[in-house]
C-alpha positions as YAML, in Angstrom:
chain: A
units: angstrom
residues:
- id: 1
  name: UNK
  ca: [125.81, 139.90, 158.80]
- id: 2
  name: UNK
  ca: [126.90, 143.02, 160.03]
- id: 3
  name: UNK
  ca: [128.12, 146.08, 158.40]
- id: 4
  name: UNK
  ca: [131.86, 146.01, 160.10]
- id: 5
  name: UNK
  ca: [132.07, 142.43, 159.26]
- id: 6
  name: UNK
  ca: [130.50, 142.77, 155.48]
- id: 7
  name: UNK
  ca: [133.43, 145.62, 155.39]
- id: 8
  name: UNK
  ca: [136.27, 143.22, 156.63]
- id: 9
  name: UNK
  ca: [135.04, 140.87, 154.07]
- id: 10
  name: UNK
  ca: [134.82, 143.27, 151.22]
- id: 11
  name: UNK
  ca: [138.48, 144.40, 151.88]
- id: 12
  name: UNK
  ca: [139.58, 140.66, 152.23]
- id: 13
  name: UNK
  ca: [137.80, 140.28, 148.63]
- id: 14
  name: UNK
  ca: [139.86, 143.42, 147.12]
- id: 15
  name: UNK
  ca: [142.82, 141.80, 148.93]
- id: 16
  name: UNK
  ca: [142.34, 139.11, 147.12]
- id: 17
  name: UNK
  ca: [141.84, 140.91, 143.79]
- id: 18
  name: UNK
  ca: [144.59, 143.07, 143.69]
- id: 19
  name: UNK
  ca: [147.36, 140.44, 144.74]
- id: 20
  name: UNK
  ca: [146.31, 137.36, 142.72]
- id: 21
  name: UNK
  ca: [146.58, 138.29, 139.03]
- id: 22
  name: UNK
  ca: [144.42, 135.17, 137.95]
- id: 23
  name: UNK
  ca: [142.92, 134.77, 134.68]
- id: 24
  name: UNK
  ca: [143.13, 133.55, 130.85]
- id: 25
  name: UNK
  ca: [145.95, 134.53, 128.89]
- id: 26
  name: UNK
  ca: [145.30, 137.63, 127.69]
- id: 27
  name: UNK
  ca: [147.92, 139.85, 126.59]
- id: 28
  name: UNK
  ca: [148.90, 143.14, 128.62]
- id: 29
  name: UNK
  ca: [148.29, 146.00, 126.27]
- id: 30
  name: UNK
  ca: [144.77, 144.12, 124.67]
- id: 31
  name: UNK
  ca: [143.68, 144.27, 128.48]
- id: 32
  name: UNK
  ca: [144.75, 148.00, 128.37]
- id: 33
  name: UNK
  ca: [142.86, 148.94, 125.73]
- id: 34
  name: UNK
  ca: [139.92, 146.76, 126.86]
- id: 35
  name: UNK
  ca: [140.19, 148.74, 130.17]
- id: 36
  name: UNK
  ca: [140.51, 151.91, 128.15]
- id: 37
  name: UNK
  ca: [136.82, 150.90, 126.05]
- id: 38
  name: UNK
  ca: [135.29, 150.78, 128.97]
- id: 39
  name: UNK
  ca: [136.19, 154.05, 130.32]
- id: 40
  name: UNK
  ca: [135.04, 155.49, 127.39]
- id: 41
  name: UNK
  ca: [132.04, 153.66, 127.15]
- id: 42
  name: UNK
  ca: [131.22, 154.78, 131.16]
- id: 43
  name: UNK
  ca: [131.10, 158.30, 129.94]
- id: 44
  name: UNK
  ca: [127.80, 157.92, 127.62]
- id: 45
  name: UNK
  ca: [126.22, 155.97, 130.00]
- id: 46
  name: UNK
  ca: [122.53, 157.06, 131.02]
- id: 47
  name: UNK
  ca: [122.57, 157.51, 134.83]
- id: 48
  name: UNK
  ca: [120.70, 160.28, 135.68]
- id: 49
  name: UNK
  ca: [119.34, 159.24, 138.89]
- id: 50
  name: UNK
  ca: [122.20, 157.34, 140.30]
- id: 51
  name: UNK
  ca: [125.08, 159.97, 138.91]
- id: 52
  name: UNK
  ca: [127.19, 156.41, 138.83]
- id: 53
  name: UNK
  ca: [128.39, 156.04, 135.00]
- id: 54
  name: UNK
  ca: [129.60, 152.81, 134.42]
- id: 55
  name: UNK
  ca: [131.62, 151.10, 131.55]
- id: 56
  name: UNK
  ca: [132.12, 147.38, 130.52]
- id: 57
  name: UNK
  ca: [134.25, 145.97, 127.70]
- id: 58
  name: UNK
  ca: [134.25, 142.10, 126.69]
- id: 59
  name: UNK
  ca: [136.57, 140.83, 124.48]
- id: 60
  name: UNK
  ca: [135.32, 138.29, 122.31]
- id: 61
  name: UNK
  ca: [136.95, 136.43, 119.18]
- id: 62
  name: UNK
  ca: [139.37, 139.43, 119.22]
- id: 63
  name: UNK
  ca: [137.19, 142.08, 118.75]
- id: 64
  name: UNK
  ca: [136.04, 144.11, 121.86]
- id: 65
  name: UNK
  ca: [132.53, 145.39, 122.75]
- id: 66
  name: UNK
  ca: [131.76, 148.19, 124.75]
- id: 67
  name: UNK
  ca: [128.42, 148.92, 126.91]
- id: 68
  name: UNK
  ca: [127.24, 151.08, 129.12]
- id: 69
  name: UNK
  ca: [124.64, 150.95, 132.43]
- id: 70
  name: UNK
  ca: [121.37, 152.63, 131.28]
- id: 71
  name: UNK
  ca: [119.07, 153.63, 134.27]
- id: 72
  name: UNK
  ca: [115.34, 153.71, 134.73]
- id: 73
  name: UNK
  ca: [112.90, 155.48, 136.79]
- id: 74
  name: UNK
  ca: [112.00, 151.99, 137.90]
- id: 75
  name: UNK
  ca: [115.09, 150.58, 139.14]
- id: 76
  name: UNK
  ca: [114.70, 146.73, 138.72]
- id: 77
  name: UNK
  ca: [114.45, 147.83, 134.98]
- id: 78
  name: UNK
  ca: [117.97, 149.46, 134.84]
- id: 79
  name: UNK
  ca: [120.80, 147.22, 133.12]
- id: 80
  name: UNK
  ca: [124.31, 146.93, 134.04]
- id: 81
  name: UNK
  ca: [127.13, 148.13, 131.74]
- id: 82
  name: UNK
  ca: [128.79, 144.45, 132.05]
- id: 83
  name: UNK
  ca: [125.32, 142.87, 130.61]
- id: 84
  name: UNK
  ca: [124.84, 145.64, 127.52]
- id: 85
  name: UNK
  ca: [128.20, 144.74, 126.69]
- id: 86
  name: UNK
  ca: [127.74, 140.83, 126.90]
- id: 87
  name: UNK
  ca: [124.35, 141.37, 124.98]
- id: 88
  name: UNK
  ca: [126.21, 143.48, 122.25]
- id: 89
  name: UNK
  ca: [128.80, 140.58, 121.71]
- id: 90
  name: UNK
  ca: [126.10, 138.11, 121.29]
- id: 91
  name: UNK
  ca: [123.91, 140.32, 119.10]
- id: 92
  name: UNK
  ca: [127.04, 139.95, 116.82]
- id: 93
  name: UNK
  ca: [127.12, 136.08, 117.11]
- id: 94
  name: UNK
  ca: [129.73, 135.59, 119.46]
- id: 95
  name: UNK
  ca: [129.21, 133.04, 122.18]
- id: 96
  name: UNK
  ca: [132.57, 133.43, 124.27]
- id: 97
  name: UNK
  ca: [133.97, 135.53, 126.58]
- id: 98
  name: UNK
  ca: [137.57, 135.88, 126.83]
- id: 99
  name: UNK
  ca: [138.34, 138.87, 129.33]
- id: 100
  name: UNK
  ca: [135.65, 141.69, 130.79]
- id: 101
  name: UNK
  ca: [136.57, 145.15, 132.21]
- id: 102
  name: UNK
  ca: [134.63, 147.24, 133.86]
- id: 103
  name: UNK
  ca: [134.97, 151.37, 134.78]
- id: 104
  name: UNK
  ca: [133.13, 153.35, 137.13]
- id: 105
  name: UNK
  ca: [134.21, 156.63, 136.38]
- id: 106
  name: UNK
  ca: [132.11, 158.34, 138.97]
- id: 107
  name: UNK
  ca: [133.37, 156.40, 142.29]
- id: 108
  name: UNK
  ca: [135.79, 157.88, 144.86]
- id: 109
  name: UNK
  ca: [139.51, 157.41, 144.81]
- id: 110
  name: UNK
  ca: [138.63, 155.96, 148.55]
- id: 111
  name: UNK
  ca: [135.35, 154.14, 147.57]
- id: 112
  name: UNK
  ca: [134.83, 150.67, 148.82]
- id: 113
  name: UNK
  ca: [136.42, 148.09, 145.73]
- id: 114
  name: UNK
  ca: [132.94, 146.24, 146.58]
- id: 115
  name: UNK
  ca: [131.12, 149.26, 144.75]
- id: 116
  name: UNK
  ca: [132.77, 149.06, 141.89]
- id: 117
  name: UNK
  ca: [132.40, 145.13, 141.55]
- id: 118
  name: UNK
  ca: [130.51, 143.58, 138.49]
- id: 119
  name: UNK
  ca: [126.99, 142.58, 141.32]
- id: 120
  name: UNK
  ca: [125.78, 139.43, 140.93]
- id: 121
  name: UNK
  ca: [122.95, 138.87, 138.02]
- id: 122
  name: UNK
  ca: [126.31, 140.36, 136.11]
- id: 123
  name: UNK
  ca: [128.31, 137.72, 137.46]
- id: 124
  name: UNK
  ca: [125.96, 134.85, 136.13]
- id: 125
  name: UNK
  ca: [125.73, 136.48, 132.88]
- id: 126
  name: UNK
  ca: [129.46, 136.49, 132.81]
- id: 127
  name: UNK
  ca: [129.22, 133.32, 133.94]
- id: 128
  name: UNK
  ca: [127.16, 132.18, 130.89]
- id: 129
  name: UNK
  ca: [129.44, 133.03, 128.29]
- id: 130
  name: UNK
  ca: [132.92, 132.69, 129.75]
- id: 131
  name: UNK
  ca: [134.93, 129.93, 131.59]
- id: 132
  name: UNK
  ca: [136.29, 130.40, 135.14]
- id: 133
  name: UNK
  ca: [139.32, 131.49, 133.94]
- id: 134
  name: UNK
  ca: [138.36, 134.51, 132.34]
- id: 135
  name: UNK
  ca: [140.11, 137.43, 133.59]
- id: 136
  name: UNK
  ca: [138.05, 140.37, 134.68]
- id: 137
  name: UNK
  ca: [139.51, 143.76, 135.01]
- id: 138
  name: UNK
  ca: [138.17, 146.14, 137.75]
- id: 139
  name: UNK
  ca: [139.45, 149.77, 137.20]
- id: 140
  name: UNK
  ca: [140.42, 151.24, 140.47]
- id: 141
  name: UNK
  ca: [140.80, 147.82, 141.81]
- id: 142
  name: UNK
  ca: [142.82, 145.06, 140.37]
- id: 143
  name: UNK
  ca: [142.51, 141.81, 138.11]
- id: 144
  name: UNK
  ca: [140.95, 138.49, 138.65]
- id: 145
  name: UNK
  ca: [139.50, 135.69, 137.44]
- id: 146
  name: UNK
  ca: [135.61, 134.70, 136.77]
- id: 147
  name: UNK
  ca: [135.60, 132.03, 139.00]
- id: 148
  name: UNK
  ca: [137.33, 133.85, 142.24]
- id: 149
  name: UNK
  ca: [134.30, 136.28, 141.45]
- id: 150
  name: UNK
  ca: [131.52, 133.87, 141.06]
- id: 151
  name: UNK
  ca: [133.15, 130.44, 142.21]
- id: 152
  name: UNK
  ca: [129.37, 128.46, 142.06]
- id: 153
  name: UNK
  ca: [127.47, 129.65, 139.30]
- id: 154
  name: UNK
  ca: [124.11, 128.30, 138.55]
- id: 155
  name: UNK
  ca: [124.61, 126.27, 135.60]
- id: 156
  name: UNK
  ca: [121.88, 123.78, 133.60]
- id: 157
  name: UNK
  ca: [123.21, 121.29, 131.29]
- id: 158
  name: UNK
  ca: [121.42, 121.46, 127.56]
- id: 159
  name: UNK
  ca: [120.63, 119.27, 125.79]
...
């Protein structure tokens, strides 16, 4: 695919973002404060290589858990803000996902909306512990839902 058409897509995807408020029912000042967590959390994030600081919130059971993305020399080994803050709601035993935000504190006014999009391993992990209707929050972008993100996500049933 080329580059001018991957563009045309990625603005069709922010399109889509910004003018179809999907999601669960979440109420309008939780989501600010959600979006406000992860702001906060983007500002202790370890990026020293990247100089990209990135923030998630999840709200879970009511309570709200922040993480951060923390880089490594190696860059397969560096984790996404959205999955330290799923991991930090499951450390505490929860097991749903009711609304994500996410905050890139260090991307342009004009930057793409595609950069600062949860990428795709965060997607599934989303995907893992929240329904399609979760809403998801993109700062400097718009809301959505889970499943306009990641409509087919690889799924196993257990037993």
């Amino acid at each position: 695919m080329g580059r001018q058409r991957r563009l045309r897509l990625c603005r069709t995807v922010a399109k889509k973002v910004t003018s179809e408020n999907q999601g669960t029912k979440v109420a309008a000042d939780t989501l600010d404060q959600l979006l406000k967590k992860a702001r906060s959390a983007a500002e202790t994030a370890y990026a020293p290589y990247s100089r990209f600081r990135v923030g998630a919130a999840v709200l879970a059971d009511g309570e709200i858990f922040t993480g951060f993305n923390v880089e490594n020399a190696s860059y397969g080994l560096t984790v996404c803000a959205e999955r330290t803050a799923i991991f930090n709601a499951v450390t505490k035993g929860h097991r749903r996902i009711d609304a994500v935000a996410v905050a890139c504190i260090d991307a342009a006014p004009d930057a793409e909306p595609s950069s600062r999009m949860p990428c795709g391993a965060c997607r599934q992990v989303i995907a893992e512990f929240a329904s399609p209707d979760t809403t998801v929050i993109v700062d400097g972008v718009g809301q959505t839902s889970l499943g306009r993100l990641l409509p087919e996500p690889f799924t196993l049933k257990t037993p």
